[in-house]
C-alpha positions in Angstrom: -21.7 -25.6 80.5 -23.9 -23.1 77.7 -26.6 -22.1 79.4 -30.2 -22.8 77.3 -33.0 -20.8 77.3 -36.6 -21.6 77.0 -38.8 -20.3 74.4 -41.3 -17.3 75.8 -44.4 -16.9 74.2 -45.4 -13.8 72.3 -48.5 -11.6 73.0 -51.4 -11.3 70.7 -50.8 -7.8 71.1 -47.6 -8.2 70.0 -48.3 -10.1 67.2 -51.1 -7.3 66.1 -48.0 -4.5 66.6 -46.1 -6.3 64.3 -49.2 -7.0 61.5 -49.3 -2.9 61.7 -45.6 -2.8 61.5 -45.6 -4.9 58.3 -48.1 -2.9 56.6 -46.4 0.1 57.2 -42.8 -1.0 56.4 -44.7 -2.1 52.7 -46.2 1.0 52.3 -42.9 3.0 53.2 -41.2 1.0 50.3 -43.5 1.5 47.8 -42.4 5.5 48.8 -39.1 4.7 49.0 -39.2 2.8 45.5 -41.1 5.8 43.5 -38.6 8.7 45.5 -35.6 5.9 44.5 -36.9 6.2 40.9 -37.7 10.3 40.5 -35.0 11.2 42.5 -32.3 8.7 40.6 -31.3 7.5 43.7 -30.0 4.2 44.1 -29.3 4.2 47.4 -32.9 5.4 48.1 -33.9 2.1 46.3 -31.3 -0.2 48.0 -32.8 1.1 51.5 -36.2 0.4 50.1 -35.5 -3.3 49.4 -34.0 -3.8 52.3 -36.8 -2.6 53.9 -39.2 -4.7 51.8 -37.2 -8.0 53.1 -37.3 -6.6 56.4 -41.2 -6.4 56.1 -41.6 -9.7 54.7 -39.6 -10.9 58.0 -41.9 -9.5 59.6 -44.9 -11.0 58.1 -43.0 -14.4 58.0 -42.8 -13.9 61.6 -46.3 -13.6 62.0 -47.3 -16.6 60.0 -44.9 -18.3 61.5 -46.1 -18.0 65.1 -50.0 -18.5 63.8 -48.8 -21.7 62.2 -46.4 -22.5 64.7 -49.4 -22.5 67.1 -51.4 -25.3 65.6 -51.8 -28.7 67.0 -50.0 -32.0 65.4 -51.7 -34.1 63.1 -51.8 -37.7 62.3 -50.0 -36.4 59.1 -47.6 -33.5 61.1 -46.9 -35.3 64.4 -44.0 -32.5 64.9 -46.6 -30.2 64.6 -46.0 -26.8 62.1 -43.1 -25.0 64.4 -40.5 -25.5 61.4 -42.9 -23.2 59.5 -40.7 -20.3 61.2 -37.3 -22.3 59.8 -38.6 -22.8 55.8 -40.1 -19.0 56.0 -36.9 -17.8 57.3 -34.6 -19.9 54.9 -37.0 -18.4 51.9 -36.7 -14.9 53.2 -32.6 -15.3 53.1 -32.8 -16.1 50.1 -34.6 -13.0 48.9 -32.0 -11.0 51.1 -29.0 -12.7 49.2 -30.5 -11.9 45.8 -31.6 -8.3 47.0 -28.1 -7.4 48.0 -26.2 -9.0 44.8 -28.8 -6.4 42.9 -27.7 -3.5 44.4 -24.1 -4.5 45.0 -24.1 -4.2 40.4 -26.2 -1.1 40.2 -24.0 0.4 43.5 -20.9 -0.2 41.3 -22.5 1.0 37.7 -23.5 4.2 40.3 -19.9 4.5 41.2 -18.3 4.1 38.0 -20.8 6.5 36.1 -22.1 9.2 38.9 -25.8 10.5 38.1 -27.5 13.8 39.0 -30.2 13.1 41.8 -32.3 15.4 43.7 -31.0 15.4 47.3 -33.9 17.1 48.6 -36.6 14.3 48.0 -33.9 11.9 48.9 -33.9 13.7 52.5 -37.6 14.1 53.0 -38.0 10.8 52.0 -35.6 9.4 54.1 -36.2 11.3 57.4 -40.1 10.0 57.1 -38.2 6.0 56.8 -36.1 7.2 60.1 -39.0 8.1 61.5 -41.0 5.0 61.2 -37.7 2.1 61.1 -37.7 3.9 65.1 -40.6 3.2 65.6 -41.2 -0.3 64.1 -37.3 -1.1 66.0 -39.8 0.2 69.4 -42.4 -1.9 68.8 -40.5 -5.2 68.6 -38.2 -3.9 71.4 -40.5 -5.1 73.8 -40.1 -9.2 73.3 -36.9 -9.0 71.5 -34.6 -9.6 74.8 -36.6 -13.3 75.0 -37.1 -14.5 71.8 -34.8 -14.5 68.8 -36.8 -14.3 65.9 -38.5 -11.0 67.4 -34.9 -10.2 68.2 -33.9 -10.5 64.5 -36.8 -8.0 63.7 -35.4 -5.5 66.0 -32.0 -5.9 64.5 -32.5 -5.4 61.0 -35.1 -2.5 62.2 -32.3 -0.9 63.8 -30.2 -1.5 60.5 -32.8 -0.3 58.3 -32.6 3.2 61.0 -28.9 3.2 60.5 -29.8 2.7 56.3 -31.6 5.5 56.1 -29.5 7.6 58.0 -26.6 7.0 55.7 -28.9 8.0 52.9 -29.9 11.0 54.7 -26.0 11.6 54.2 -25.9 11.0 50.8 -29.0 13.6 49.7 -27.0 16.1 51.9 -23.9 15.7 50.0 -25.7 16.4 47.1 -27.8 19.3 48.1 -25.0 21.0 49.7 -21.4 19.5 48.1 -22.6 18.3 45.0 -21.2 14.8 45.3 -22.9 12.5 43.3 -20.4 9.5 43.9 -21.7 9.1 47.8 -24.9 7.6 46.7 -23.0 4.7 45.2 -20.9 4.3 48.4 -24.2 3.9 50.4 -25.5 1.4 48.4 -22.8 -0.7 48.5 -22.7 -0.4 52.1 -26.2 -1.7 52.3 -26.1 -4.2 49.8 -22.6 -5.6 51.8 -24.8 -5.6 54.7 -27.6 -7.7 53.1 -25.1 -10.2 51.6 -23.1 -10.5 54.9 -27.0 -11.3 57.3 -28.0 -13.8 54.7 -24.9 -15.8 54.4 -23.7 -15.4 58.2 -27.6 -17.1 59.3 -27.6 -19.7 56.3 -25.6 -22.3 57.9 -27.6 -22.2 61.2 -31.2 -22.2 59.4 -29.5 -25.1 56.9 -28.6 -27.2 60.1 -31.9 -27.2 61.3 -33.6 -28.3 58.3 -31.1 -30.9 57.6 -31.8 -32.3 61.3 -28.4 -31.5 62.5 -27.5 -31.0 66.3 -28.1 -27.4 67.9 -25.1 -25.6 68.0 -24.9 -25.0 71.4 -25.0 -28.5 73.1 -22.6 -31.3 72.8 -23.6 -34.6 71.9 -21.0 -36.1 73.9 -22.0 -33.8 77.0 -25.7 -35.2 77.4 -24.0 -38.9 77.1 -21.9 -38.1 79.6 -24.8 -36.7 81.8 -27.4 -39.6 81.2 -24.2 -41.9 81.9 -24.4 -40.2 85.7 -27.7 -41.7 86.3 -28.0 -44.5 88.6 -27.8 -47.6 86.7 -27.4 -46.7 83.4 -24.7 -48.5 82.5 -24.6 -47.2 78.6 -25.6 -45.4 75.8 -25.7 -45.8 72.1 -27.7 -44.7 68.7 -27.7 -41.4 70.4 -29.4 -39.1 67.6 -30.1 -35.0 68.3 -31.4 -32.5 66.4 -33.7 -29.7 66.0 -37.4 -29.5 65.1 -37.6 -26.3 65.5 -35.2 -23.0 66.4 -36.2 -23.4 70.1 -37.4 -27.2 70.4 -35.1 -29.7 70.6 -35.5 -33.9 70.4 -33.8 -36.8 71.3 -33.8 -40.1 70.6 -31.7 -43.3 72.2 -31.1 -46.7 73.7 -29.8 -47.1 77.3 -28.6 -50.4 78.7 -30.1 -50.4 82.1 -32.3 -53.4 84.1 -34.3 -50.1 85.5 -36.9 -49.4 83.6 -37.8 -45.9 86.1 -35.0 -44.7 84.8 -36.6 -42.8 82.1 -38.0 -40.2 83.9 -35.0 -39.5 85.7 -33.2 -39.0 82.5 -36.4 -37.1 80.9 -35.8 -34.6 83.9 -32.0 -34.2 83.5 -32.3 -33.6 79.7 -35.4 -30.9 80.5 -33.3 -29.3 83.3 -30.0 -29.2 82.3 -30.3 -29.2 78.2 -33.8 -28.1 77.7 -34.4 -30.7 75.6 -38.4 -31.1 75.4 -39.1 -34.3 72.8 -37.5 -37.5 74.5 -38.4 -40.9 73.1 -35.6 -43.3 75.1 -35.9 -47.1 74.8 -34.4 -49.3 77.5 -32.3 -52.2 76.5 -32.7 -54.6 80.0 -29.4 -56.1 81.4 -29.3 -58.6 84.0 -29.9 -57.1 87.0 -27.0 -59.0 88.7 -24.8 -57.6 86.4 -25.6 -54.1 85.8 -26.9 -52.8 89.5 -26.3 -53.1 93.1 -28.6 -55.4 94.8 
């Protein structure tokens, strides 16, 4: 059976690493968009929008988690935990459209070559190598137990791996006088931001539209509730996601025990990690479903 995870809480100070991460990350494509524009590098300004949507990850992140943190209402009874879902399904968005930009201007830079200077393109780029490591350190730390600080690592890491590839491209130039290379590593970025967005959409889609998590099997918990001691069936079995790491279930069970609910509450904690349980028991006679 798929092992499931809990959810781990992050740190305060954490959360403050990552509000200085975000304003840095801004501020470095701000840079990264004026060098991109002098320079005439594209691929300088492909890495700086990729950067931008990594920064507004980050920030969604944050939000995300201060929102995520606030109690239910008689209005919210779920709380605000799909806050991180709706911010992340926004910020794919903005990824998708981001990388379909610099996929045309890559291509126009391919087809039609343009003189850039390859020594702002370097300088520029070995500060953004400098501080992607060091925002990719920073988020390190929780990223092995939760998955949306996970995700900021990742694309941190990318955006090391982007700016090393431009790095290449303003060496070319200064030394080889290839123009064509800048081209190449903007396509290879703006491949990268297309291939992110659409390989997460289906997963954040499923979780708005209420579907069940990927990695549990409907028919699985039936069959595990089914083990109980006098439950004798199951039906209007409905399981879905409220939020990337809390899970809810609803059903009937035919059963003349009406204890049995905390047994199965247990099982589905332990063994699913399912932590929202609303089960209504359907009685049987006694004498026909149990042992007396």
């Amino acid at each position: 059976m798929t092992e499931h995870h809990h959810h781990h809480h992050v740190s305060e100070k954490t959360i403050k690493l990552l509000v200085l991460s975000f304003v840095i990350n801004m501020l470095l494509s701000v840079a990264e968009i004026i060098g991109g524009i002098v320079s005439g590098s594209i691929a300088l300004i492909g890495d700086a929008l990729h950067n931008t949507s990594d920064a507004l990850s980050i920030l969604i992140a944050v939000i995300a988690f201060k929102i995520g943190g606030r109690k239910s209402s008689t209005k919210y009874t779920y709380g605000f935990k799909r806050a991180e879902v709706i911010g992340g399904f926004v910020n794919l968005i903005l990824l998708f459209i981001s990388g379909c930009y610099l996929l045309f201007e890559g291509i126009e830079r391919l087809i039609s070559p343009q003189a850039i200077d390859g020594m702002l393109i370097v300088w520029i780029s070995v500060l953004a190598l400098f501080i992607d490591a060091i925002t990719a350190k920073i988020s390190h730390h929780d990223a092995h137990h939760n998955s949306n600080i996970k995700m900021v690592f990742i694309h941190n890491l990318a955006d090391a791996f982007g700016s090393i590839g431009v790095i290449i491209s303003g060496l070319c130039v200064m030394w080889f006088n290839i123009y064509y290379i800048d081209g190449i590593i903007a396509l290879l970025i703006a491949f990268y931001m297309i291939f992110q967005s659409v390989v997460s959409f289906p997963h954040i889609v499923n979780i708005l539209m209420n579907a069940a998590p990927d990695d549990i099997d409907v028919e699985e918990v039936k069959q595990a509730i089914l083990q109980i001691d006098n439950v004798k069936g199951i039906h209007h079995i409905h399981l879905w996601c409220i939020s990337e790491h809390d899970i809810a279930i609803e059903c009937h069970i035919e059963s003349c025990k009406a204890n049995v609910v905390p047994q199965i509450n247990m099982l589905l904690k332990k063994k699913f990690n399912i932590n929202h349980c609303n089960i209504q028991v359907e009685e049987q006679n006694c004498g026909e479903c149990c042992d007396l």
